[in-house]
C-alpha positions as a LaTeX table, in Angstrom:
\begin{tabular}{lrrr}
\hline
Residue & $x$ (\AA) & $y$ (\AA) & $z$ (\AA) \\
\hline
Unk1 & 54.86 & 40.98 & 8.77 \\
Unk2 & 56.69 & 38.49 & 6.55 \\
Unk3 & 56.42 & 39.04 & 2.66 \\
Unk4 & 54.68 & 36.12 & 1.29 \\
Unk5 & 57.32 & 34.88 & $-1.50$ \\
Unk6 & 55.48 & 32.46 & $-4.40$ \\
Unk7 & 56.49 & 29.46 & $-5.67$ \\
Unk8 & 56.81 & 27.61 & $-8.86$ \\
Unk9 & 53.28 & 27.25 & $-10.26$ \\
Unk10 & 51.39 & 29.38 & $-7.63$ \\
Unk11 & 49.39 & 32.17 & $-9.60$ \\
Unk12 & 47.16 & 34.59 & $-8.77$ \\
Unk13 & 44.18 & 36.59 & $-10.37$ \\
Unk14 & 44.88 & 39.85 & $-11.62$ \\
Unk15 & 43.43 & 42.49 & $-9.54$ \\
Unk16 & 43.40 & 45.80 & $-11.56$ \\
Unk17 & 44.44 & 46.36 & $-15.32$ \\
Unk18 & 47.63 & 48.58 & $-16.12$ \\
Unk19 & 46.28 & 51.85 & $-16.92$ \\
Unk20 & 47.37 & 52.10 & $-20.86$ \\
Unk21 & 45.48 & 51.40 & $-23.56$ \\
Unk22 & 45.36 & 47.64 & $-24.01$ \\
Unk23 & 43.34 & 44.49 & $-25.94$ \\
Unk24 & 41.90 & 41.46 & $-23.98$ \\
Unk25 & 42.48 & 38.69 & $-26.58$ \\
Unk26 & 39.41 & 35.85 & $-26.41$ \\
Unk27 & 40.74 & 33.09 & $-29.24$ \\
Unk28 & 37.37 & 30.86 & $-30.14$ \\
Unk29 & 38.56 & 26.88 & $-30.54$ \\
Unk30 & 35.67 & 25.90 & $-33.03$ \\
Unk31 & 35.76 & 22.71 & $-30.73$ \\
Unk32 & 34.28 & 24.59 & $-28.02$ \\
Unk33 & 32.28 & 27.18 & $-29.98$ \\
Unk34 & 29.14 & 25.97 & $-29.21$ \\
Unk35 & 29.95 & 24.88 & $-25.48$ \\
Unk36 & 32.89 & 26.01 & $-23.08$ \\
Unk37 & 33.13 & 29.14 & $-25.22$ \\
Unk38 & 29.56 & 29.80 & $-26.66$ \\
Unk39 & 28.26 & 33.50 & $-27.29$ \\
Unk40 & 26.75 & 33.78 & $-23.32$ \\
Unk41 & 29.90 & 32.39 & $-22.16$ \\
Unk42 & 32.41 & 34.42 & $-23.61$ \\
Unk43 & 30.09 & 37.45 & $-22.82$ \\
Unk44 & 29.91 & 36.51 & $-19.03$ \\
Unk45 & 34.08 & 36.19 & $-19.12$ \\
Unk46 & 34.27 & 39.03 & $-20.78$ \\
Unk47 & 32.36 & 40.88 & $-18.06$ \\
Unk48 & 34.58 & 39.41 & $-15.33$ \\
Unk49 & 37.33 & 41.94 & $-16.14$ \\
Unk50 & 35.31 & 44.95 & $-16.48$ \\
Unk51 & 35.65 & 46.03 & $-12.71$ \\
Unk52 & 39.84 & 45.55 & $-13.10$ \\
Unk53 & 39.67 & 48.50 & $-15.97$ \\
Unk54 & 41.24 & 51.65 & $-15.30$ \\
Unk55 & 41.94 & 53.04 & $-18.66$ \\
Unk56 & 38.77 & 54.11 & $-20.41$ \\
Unk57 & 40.47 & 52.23 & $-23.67$ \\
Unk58 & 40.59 & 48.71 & $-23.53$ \\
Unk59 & 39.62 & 46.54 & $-26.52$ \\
Unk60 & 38.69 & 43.13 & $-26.93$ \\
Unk61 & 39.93 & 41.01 & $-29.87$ \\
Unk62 & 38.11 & 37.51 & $-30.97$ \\
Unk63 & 40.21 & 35.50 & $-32.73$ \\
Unk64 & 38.24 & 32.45 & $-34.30$ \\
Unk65 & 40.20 & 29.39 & $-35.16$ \\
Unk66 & 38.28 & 28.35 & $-38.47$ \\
Unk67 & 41.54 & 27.58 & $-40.73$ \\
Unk68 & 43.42 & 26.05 & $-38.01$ \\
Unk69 & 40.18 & 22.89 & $-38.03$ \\
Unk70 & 41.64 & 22.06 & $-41.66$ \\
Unk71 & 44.15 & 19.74 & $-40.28$ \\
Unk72 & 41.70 & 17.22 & $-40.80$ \\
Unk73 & 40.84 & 14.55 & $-43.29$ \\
Unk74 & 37.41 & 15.78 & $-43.62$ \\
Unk75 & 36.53 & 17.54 & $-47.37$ \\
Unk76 & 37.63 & 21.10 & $-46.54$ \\
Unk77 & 33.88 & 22.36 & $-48.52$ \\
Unk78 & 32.27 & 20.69 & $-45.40$ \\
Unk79 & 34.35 & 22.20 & $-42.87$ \\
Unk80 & 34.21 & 25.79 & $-44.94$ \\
Unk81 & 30.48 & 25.55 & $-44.56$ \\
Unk82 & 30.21 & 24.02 & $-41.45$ \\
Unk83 & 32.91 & 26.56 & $-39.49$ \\
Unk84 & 31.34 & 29.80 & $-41.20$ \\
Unk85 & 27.69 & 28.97 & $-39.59$ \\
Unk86 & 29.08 & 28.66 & $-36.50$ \\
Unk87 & 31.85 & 31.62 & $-36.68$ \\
Unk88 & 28.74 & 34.01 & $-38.15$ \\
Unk89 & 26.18 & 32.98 & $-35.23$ \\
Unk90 & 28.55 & 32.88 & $-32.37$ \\
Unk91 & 29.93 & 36.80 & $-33.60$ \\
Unk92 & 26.26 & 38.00 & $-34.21$ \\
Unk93 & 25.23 & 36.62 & $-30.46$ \\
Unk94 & 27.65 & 37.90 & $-28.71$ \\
Unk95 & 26.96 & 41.28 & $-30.07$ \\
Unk96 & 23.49 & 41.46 & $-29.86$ \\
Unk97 & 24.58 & 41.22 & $-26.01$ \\
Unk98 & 26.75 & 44.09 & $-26.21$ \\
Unk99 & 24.51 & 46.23 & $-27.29$ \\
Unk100 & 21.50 & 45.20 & $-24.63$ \\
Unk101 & 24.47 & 46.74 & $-22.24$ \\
Unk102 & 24.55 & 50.72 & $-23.37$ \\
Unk103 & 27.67 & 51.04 & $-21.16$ \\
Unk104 & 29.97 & 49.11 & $-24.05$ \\
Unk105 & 31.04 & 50.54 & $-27.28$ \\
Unk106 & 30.00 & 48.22 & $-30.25$ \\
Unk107 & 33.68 & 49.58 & $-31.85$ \\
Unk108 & 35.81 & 48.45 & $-29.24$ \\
Unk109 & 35.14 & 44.89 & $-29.76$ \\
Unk110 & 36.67 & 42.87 & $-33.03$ \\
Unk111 & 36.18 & 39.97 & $-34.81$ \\
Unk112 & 38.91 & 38.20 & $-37.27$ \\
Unk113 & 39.14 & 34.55 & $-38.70$ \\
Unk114 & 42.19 & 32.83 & $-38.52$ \\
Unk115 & 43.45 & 33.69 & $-42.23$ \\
Unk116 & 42.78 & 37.44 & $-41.20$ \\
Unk117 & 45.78 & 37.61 & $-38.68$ \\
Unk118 & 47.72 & 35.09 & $-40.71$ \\
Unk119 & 47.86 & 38.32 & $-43.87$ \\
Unk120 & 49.01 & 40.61 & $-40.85$ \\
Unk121 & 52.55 & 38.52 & $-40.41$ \\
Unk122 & 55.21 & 38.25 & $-43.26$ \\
Unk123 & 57.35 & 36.03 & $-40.32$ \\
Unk124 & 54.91 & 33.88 & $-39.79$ \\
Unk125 & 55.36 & 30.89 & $-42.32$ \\
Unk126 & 59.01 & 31.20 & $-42.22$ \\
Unk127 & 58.89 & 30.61 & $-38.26$ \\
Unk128 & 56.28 & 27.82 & $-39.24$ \\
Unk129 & 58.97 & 25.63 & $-41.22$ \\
Unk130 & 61.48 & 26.84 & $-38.04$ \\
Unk131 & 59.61 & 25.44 & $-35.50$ \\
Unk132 & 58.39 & 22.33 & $-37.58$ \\
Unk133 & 62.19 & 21.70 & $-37.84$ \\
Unk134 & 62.96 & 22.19 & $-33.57$ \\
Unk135 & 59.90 & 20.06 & $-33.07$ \\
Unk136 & 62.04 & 17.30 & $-35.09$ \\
Unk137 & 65.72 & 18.06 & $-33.42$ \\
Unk138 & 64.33 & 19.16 & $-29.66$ \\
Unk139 & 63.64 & 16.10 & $-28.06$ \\
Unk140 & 61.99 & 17.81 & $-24.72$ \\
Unk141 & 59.90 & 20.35 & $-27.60$ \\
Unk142 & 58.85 & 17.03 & $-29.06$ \\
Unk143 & 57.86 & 15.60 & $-25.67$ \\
Unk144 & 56.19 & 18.50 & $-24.95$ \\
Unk145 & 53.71 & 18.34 & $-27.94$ \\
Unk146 & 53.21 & 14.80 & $-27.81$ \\
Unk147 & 51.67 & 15.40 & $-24.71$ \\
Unk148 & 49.21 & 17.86 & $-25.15$ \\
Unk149 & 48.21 & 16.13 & $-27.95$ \\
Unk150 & 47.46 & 13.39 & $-25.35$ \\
Unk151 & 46.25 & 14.93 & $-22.90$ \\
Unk152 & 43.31 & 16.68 & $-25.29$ \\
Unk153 & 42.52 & 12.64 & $-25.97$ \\
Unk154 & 43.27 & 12.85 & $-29.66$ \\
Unk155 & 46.37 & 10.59 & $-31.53$ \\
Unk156 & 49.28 & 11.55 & $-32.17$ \\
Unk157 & 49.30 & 12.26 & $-36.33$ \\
Unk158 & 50.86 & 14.64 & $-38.23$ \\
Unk159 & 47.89 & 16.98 & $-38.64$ \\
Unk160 & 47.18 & 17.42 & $-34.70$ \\
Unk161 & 50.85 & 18.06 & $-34.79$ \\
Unk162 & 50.86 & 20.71 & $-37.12$ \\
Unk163 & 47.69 & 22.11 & $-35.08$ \\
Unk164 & 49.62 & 22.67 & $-32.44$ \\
Unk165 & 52.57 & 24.18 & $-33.47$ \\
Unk166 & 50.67 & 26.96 & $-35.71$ \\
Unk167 & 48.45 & 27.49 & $-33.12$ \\
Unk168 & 51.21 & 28.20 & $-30.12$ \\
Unk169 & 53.24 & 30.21 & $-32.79$ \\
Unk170 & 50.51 & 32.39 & $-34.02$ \\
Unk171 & 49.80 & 33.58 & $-30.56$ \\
Unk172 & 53.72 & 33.98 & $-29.36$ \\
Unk173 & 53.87 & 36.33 & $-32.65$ \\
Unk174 & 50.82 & 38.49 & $-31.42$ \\
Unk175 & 51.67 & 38.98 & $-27.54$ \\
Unk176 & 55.54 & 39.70 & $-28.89$ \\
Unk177 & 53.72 & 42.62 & $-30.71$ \\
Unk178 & 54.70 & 40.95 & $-34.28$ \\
Unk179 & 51.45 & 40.60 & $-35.31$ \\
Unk180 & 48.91 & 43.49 & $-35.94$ \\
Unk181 & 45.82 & 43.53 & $-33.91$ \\
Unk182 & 42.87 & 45.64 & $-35.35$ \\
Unk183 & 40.72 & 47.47 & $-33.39$ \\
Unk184 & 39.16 & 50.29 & $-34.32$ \\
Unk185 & 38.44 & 51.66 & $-31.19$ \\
Unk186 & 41.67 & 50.91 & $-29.36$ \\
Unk187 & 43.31 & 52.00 & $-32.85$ \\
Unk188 & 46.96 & 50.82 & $-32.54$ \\
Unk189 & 47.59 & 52.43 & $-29.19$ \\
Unk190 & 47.37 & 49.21 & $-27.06$ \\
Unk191 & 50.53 & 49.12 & $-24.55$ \\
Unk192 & 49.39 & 45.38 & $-23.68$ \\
Unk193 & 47.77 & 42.57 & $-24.51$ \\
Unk194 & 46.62 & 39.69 & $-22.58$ \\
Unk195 & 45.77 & 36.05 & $-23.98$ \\
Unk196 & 42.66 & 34.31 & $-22.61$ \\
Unk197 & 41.39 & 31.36 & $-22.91$ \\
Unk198 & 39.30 & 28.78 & $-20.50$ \\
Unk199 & 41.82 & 26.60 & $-19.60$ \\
Unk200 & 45.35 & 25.93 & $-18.85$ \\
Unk201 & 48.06 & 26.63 & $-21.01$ \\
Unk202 & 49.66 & 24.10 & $-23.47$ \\
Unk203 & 52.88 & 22.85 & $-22.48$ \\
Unk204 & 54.30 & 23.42 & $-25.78$ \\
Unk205 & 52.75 & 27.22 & $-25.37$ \\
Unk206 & 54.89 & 27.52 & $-22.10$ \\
Unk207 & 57.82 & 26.05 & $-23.35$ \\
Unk208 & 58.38 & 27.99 & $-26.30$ \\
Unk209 & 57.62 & 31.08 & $-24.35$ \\
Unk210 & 60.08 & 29.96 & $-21.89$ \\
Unk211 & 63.16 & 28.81 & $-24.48$ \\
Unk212 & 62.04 & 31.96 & $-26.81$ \\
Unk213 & 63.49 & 30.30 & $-29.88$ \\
Unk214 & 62.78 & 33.46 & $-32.33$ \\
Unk215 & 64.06 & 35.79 & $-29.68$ \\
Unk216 & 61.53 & 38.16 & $-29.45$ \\
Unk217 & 60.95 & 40.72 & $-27.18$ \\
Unk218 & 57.58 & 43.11 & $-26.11$ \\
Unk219 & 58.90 & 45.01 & $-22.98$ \\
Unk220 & 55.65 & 47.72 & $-23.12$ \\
Unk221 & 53.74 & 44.34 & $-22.64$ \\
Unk222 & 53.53 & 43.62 & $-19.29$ \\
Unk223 & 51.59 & 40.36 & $-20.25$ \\
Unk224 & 54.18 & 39.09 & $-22.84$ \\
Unk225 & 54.80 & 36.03 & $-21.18$ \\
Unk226 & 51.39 & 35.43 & $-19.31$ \\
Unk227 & 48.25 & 33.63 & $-20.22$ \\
Unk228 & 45.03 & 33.94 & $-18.21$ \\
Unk229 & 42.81 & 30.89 & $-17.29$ \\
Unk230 & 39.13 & 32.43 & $-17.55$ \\
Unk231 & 37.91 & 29.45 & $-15.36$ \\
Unk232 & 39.93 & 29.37 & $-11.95$ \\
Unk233 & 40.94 & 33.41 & $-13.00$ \\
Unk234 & 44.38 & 33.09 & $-12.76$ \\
Unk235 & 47.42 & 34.51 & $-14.56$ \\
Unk236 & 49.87 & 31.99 & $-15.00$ \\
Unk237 & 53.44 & 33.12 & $-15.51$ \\
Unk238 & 55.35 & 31.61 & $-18.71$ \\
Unk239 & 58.84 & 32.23 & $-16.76$ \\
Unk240 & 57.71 & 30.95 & $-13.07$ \\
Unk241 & 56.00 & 27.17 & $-14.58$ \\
Unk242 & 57.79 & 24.13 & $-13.84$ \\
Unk243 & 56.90 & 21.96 & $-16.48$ \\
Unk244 & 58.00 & 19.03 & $-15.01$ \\
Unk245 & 55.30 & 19.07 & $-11.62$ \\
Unk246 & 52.59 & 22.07 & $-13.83$ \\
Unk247 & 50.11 & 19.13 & $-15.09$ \\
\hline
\end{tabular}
């Protein structure tokens, strides 16, 4: 029989998990909070990987994007208000579902704000003010951003600008392995993580990955250049998108 060979932007689900401890990373856009990625939601994604498990330690990390929303010209006391509701009832629903299911441990799931990864990297606002500065002298970068900035249907300022380019960076830092990811039931032992979100990727996202600007490497994680698309379940490979023909 003849091996099927893919192509450029041809992905697949992921079948089974590696069988090493690991962290399934859900990052909450307070955009969707209340929507695409609401308490049931998230739950019912969550539950799509259970039956790809192997090993019996496998974490999952929620990342909420509150301090990321204040690149806005909105009085930040509103937004501080408004995003702490939200962040406190979406984390309090989703657990009251985890523990109507006795066969998940409360422990292996964590919850952090966006300022409470930021304190885990001393790189991170250095590589800010790097990137900020490729975004200005990489012309095919800066084509990049500009158009997932359209594409979302929001203008192009300078605060969805910024937006982006802390929010792509902050996530290249954590599946490189430069950012700590607490969990206290996984406990530091995670071999992998992999980055979910409902959704394709950004372009940006891919091309950073892709041009790896910072040079970082994570060879124990076998996701380090993936991102998985929890609607059409599909792992799409940073290193096998075309950019030109991927939207």
């Amino acid at each position: 029989m003849e091996k099927h060979t893919r192509n450029k932007n041809e992905f697949l689900d992921i079948n089974t998990m590696p069988n090493q401890p690991g962290i399934i990373l859900f990052p909450i856009s307070i955009s969707r909070i209340s929507n695409a990625q609401n308490a049931q939601r998230c739950f019912t994604y969550m539950e799509q990987f259970i039956p790809k498990i192997r090993s019996p330690l496998v974490g999952l990390n929620v990342i909420y994007t509150d301090n990321l929303y204040l690149y806005s010209d909105e009085k930040a006391k509103i937004l501080k208000n408004k995003f702490q509701s939200l962040i406190n009832s979406h984390k309090f629903e989703f657990l009251k579902l985890v523990r109507k299911n006795l066969k998940y441990i409360p422990d292996s799931f964590s919850f952090s704000s966006w300022s409470q990864i930021l304190l885990e990297s001393k790189e991170f606002l250095t590589h800010l003010g790097e990137l900020k500065k490729i975004f200005e002298n990489d012309e095919d970068f800066k084509k990049m951003v500009i158009k997932d900035i359209k594409l979302s249907g929001k203008e192009i300022s300078e605060n969805n600008i910024n937006f982006i380019l802390e929010e792509i960076l902050l996530f290249y830092l954590i599946i490189k392995g430069k950012i700590r990811l607490v969990n206290d039931y996984v406990h530091d032992t995670q071999e992998w993580i992999l980055y979910c979100y409902p959704g394709k990727p950004l372009l940006s996202e891919i091309y950073l990955h892709q041009k790896n600007f910072f040079k970082y490497k994570n060879k124990k994680n076998i996701y380090e250049n993936s991102y998985y698309d929890l609607e059409v379940k599909k792992r799409y490979d940073y290193d096998t998108i075309d950019l030109e023909t991927f939207i």
